[in-house]
C-alpha positions as CSV (number, residue, x, y, z in Angstrom):
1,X,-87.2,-190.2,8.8
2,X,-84.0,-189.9,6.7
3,X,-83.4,-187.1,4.4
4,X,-81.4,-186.7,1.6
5,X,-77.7,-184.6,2.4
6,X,-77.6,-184.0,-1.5
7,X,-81.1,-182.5,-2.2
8,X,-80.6,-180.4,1.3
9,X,-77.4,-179.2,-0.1
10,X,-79.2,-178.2,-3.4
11,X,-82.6,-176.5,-1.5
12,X,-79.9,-174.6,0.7
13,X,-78.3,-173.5,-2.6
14,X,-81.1,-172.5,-3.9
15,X,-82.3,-170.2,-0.7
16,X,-80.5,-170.2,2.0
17,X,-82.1,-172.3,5.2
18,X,-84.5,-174.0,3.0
19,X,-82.3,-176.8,3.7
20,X,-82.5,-176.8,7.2
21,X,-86.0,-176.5,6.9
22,X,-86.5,-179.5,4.8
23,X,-84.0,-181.3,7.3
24,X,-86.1,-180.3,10.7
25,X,-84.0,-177.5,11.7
26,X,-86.7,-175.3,11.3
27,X,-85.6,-172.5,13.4
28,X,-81.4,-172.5,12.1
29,X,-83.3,-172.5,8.3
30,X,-85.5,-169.2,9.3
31,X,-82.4,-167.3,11.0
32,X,-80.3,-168.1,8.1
33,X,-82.9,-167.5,5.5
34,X,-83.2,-164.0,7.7
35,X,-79.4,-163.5,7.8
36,X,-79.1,-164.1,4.4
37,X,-82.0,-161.8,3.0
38,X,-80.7,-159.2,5.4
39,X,-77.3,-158.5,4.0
40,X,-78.1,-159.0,0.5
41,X,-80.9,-156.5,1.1
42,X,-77.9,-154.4,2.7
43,X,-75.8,-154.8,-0.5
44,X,-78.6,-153.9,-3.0
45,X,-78.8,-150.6,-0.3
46,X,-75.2,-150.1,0.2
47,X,-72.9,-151.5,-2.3
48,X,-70.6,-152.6,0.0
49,X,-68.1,-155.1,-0.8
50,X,-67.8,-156.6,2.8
51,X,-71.5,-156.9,3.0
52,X,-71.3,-159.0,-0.4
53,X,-68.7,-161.3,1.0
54,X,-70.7,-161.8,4.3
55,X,-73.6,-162.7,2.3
56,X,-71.7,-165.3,0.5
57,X,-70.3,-166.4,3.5
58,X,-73.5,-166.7,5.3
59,X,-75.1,-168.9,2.1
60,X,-71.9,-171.3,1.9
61,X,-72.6,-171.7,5.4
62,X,-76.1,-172.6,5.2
63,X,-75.2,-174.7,2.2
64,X,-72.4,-177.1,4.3
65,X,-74.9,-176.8,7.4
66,X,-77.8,-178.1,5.3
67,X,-76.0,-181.3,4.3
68,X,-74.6,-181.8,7.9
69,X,-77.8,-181.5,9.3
70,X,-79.7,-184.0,6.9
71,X,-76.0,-186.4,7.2
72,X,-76.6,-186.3,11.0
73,X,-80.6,-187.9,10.4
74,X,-78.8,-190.6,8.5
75,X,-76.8,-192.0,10.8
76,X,-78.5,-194.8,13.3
77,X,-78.1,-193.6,17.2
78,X,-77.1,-195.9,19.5
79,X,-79.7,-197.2,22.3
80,X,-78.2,-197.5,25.2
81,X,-78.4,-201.1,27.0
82,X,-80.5,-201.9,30.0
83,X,-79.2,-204.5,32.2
84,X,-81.3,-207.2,32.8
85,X,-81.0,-208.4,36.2
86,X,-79.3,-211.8,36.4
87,X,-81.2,-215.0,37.8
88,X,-79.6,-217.1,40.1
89,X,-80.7,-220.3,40.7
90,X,-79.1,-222.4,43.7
């Protein structure tokens, strides 16, 4: 079933792997949903600038990823041909 890149790009914005999820990739949404609550629960702990920017790394990520993902569903794959056996009449 197709999905939509645009509204997988705007769930993924809005938390982190709920685009994936919505695009089948149940299991890359949960770890990035996970990764991302884990360092932002690390930066409301710590402070830390570097944890901050891994954080936003980690949701831009998911974000592009997201729209990939549903992009890929789009596109039609390619069956490959079966060779019919040739008659031969003589």
């Amino acid at each position: 079933m197709a999905k939509s890149p645009l509204l997988a790009l705007a769930l993924s914005l809005l938390v982190a792997g709920l685009g994936q999820i919505y695009a089948g990739r149940t299991f890359r949404g949960l770890a990035l949903a996970a990764a991302d609550f884990a360092t932002g629960y690390a930066y409301m702990r710590a402070e830390s600038e570097p944890i901050l920017i891994l954080n936003i790394i980690i949701s831009a990520y998911a974000a592009v990823d997201a729209y990939r993902c549903a992009k890929a569903l789009r596109v039609p794959r390619a069956e490959p041909e079966v060779k019919q056996p040739e008659l031969r009449v003589y």
